[in-house]
C-alpha positions as CSV (number, residue, x, y, z in Angstrom):
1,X,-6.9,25.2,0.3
2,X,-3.2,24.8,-0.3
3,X,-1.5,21.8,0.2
4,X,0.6,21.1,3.5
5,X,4.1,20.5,2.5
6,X,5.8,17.6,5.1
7,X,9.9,17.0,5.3
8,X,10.9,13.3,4.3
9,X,11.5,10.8,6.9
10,X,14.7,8.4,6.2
11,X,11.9,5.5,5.3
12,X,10.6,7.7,2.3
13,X,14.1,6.8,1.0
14,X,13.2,3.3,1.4
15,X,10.5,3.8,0.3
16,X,11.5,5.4,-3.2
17,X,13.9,2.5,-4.4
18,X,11.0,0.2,-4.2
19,X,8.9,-1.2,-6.8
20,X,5.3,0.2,-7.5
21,X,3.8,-1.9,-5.0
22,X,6.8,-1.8,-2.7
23,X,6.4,-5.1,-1.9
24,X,6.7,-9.0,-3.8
25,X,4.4,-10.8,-1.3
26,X,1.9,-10.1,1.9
27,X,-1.4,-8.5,1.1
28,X,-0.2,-6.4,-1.5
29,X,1.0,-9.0,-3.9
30,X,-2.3,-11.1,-2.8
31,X,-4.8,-8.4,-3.9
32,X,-3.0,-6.9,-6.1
33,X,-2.4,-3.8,-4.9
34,X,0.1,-1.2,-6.0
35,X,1.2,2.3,-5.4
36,X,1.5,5.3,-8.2
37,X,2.5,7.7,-6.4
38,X,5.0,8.4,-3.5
39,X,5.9,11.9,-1.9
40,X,6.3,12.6,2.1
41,X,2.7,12.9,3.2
42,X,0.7,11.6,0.7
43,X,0.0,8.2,-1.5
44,X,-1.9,6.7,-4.1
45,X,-2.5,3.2,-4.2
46,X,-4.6,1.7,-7.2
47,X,-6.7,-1.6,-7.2
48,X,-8.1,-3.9,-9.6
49,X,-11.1,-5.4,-7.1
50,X,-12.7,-8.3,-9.0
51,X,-15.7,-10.7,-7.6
52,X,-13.2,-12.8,-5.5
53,X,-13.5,-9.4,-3.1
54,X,-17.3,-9.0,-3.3
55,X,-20.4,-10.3,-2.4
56,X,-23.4,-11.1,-4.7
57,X,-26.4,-8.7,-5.0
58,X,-30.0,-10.1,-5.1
59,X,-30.1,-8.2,-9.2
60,X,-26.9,-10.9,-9.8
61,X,-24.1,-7.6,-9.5
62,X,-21.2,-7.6,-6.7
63,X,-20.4,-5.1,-4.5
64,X,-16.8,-4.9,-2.9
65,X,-16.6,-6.1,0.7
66,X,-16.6,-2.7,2.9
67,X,-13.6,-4.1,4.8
68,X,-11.4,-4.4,1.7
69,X,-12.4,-1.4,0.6
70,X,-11.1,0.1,4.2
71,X,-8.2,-1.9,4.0
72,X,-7.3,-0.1,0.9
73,X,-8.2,3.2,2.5
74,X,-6.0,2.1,5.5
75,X,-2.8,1.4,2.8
76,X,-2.9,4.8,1.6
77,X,-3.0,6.2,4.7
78,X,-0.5,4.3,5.9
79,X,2.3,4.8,3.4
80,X,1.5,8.4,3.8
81,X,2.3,7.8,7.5
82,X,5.0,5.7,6.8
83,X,6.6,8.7,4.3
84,X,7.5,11.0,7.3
85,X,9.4,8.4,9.8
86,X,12.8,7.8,10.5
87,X,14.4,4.6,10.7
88,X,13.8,4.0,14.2
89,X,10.2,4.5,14.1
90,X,7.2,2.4,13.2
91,X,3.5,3.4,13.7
92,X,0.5,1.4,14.9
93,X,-3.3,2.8,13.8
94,X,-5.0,3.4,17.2
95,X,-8.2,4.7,15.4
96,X,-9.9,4.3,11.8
97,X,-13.3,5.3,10.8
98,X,-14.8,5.1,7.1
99,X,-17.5,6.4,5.9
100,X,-19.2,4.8,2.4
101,X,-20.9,6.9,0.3
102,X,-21.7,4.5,-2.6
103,X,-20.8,0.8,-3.1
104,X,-17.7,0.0,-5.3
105,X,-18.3,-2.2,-7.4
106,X,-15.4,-4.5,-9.2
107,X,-13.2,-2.8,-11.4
108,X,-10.6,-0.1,-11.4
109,X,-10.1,1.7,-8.1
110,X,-8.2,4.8,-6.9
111,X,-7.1,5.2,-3.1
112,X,-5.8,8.7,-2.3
113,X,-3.7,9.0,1.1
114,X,-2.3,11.9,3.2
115,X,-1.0,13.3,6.8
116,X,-3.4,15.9,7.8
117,X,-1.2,16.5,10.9
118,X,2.0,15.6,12.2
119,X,3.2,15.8,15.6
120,X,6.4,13.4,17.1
121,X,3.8,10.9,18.4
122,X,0.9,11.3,16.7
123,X,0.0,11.7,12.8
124,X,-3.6,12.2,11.7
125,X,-4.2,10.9,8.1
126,X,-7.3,10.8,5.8
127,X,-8.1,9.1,2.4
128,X,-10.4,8.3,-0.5
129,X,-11.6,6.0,-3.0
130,X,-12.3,6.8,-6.5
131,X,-13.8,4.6,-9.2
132,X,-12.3,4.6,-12.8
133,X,-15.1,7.7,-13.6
134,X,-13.4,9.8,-10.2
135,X,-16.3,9.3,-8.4
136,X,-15.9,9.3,-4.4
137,X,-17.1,6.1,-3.1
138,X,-15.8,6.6,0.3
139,X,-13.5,8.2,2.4
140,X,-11.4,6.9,5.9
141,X,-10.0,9.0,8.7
142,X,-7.4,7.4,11.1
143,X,-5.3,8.5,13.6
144,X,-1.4,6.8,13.7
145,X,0.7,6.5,17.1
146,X,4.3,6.7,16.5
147,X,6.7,4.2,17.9
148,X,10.1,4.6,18.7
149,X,11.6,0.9,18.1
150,X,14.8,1.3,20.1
151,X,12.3,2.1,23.3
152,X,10.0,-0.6,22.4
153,X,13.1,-3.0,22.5
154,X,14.5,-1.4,25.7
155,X,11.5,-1.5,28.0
156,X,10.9,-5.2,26.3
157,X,14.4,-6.0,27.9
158,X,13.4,-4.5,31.1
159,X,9.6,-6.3,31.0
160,X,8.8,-9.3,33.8
């Protein structure tokens, strides 16, 4: 299968002059998330999970909570997404479905991201997470509505 090549929105050039994680608080800096890799369409973000995102298992292991581990999914996904807008435009996840295949435990993880299909409004994205031996603990689909911000703030203006 090859790969789909996407043209660059204007925020992958924000995007590029950031650090790894792209940002130095919010729910990045708080879990510790950061992002290797960057190119229009496609992300990987990388996690350390540790037992403050787990629960307990009755044989005394921890297995990470399923919605952090979608949250991650959701990242990667997202700065795929976010890869191919302009300036103008922001996006807002209308649907998200993941699918766990095994639990990840706490340790090194791997979330892969990418735009399966682009079209001006909508972009459909999938993802998955890897454990430090590249197996595939799950995988997340979502679908992304684009938003034009100078309409948003127009029709605001024009609301009541």
């Amino acid at each position: 299968m090859s790969k789909i090549v996407f043209r660059p929105g204007a925020r992958f050039e924000q995007m590029i002059g950031t650090e790894s994680s792209g940002q130095s608080e919010g729910i990045w800096f708080a879990l510790g998330w950061s992002r290797s890799e960057i190119e229009p369409g496609h992300s990987v973000m990388n996690w350390q999970a540790t037992t403050d995102h787990a629960f307990p298992t009755i044989d005394g292991g921890w297995i990470v909570h399923g919605g952090m581990v979608t949250a991650l999914l959701d990242t990667a996904m997202g700065q795929a997404t976010w890869s191919l807008l302009n300036l103008h435009e922001v996006f807002l996840t209308a649907d998200l479905r993941t699918e766990f295949y095994r639990p990840a435990l706490p340790g090194y993880l791997r979330a892969q991201g990418w735009v399966v299909h682009k079209t001006r409004k909508v972009t459909f994205a999938a993802a998955e997470l890897f454990d430090e031996n590249d197996k595939m603990l799950a995988s997340c689909r979502a679908t992304n509505i684009t938003l034009d911000v100078r309409t948003r703030r127009e029709s605001d203006d024009h609301a009541s």
